[in-house]
C-alpha positions as CSV (number, residue, x, y, z in Angstrom):
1,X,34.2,9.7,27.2
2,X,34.6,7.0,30.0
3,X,37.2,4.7,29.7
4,X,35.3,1.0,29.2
5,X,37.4,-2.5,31.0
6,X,35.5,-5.7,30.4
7,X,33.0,-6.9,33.4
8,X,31.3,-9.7,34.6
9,X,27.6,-9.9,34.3
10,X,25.0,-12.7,35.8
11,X,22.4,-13.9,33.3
12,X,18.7,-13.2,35.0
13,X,17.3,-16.0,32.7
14,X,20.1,-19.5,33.8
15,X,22.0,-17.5,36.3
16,X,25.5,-18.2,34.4
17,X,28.1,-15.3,34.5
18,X,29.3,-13.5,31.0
19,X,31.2,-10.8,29.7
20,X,29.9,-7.4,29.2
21,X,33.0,-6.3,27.1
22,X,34.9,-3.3,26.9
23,X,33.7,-3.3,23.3
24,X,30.1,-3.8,23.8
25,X,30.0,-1.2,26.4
26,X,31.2,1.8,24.2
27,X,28.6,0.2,21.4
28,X,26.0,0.5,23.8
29,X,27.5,4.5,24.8
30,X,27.3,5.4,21.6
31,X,23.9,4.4,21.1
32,X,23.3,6.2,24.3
33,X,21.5,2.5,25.7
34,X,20.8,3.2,29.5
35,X,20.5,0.2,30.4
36,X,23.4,-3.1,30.5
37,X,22.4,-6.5,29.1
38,X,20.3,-8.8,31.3
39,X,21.3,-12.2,29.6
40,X,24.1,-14.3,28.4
41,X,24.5,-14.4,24.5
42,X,23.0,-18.5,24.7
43,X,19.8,-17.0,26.3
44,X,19.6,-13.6,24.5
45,X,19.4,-15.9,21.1
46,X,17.2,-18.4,22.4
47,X,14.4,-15.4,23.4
48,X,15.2,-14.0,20.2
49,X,15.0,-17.0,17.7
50,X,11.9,-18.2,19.1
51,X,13.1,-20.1,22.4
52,X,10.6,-21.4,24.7
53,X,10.0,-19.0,28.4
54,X,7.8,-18.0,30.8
55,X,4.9,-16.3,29.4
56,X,5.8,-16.4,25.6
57,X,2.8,-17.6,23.0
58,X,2.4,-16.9,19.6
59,X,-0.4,-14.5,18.8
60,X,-3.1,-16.1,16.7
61,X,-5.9,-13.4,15.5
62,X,-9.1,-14.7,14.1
63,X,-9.9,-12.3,11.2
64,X,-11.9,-11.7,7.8
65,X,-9.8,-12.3,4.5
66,X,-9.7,-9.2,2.5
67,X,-10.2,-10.9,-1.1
68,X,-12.4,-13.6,-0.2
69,X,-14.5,-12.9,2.8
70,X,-14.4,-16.3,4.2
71,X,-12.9,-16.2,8.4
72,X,-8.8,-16.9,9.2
73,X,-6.7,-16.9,11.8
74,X,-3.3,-15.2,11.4
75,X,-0.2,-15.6,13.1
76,X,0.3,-11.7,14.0
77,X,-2.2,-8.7,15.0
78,X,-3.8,-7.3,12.0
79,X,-2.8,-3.5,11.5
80,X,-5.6,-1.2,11.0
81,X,-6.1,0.3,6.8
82,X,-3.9,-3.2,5.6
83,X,-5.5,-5.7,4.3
84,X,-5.6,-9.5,5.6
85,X,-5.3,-12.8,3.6
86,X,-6.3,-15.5,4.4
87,X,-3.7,-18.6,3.7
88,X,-5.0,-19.8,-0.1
89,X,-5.2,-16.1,-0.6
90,X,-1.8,-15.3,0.3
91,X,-0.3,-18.0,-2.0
92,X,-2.2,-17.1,-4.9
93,X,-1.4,-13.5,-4.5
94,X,2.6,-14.3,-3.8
95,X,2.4,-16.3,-6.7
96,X,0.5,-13.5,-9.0
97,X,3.6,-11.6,-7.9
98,X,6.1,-13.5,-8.0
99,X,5.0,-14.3,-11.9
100,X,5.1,-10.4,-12.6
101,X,1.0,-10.4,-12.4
102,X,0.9,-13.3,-15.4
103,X,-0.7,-16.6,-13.7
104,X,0.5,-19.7,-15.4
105,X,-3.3,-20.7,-16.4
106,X,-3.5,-17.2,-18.8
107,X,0.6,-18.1,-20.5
């Protein structure tokens, strides 16, 4: 096994250097990544949570509710064989669930 000493990285997103520790590197050995981290932790969390770059957009799908027939748009790209709610659908089947399949109208 190589031996693993802390080195500085440069962030490709704000250009700032970081750490690549000698920690992280034998995580990353062990789960045999090939490649070393591109950005600092700050940027790596704003990509992941959601932050705002160049050439991210939320996908919005037009589509056909499943129950009611009426047209939606959905926040994600429908998977073929699952079914697709629209958002009055949704609720009243999460609340149907969440109710153990009793609706308050019937108790």
């Amino acid at each position: 096994m190589p031996e693993f000493v802390d080195r500085i990285l440069k962030c490709t997103e704000c250009g700032a250097d970081f750490v690549f520790t000698a920690g992280e590197q034998h995580f990353f050995y062990d789960k045999n990544f090939k490649n070393e981290p591109k950005r600092c932790k700050a940027c790596k969390s704003k990509r992941t949570h959601g932050g705002s770059h160049p050439g991210s957009h939320k996908v919005e799908t037009v589509a056909i509710c499943s129950q009611c027939g009426k047209q939606t748009t959905v926040p994600f790209k429908p998977t073929q064989g699952r079914p697709v709610f629209c958002r009055e659908c949704f609720l009243q089947r999460r609340g149907v669930a969440a109710t153990g399949g009793v609706s308050s109208a019937s108790a």
